[in-house]
C-alpha positions, 0 to 999 in steps of 0.5 A: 500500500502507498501512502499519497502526499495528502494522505501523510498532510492528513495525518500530520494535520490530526497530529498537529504536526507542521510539516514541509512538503519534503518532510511528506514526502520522505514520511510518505514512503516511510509509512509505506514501508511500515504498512507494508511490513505489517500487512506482510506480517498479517500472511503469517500463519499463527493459528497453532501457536500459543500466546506468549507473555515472554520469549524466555521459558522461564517460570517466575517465583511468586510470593505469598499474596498476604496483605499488610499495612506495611508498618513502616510509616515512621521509617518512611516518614523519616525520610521526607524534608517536611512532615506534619501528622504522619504525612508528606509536605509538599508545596502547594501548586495550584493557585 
């Protein structure tokens, strides 16, 4: 599929994007090439292949799913520059 010089100006434009008409051009047969790749990628048969969450065969530890309120405030909060009352001082930003 080939991308026309209007089609990249419509595109540019939905983005927001000022571009020359040389910038088209090149953009042009660079997002030929890509829907060319894709479409190319669409004749692959995958019908007997498995989704993949990972390429690597590895199966992950887990941890215990328990949940806890973490009992460390006094440690995080030791760390903060402000603290009033157990939370973060943070400057106000909205005016």
């Amino acid at each position: 599929m080939s991308l026309e010089k209007k089609d990249v100006e419509k595109v540019a434009r939905l983005a927001r994007l000022k571009i020359t008409d040389e910038e088209a051009t090149r953009y042009g047969t660079q997002l030929s090439n890509i829907i060319n790749f894709v479409e190319q990628l669409k004749e692959v048969d995958t019908d007997n292949v498995e989704p993949l969450a990972s390429v690597v065969d590895i199966k992950l530890r887990l941890r215990e799913d328990v949940v806890t309120d973490g009992g460390i405030q006094a440690d995080v909060i030791a760390n903060a520059p402000e603290s009033l009352e157990g939370f973060f001082v943070v400057p106000k930003v909205v005016e």
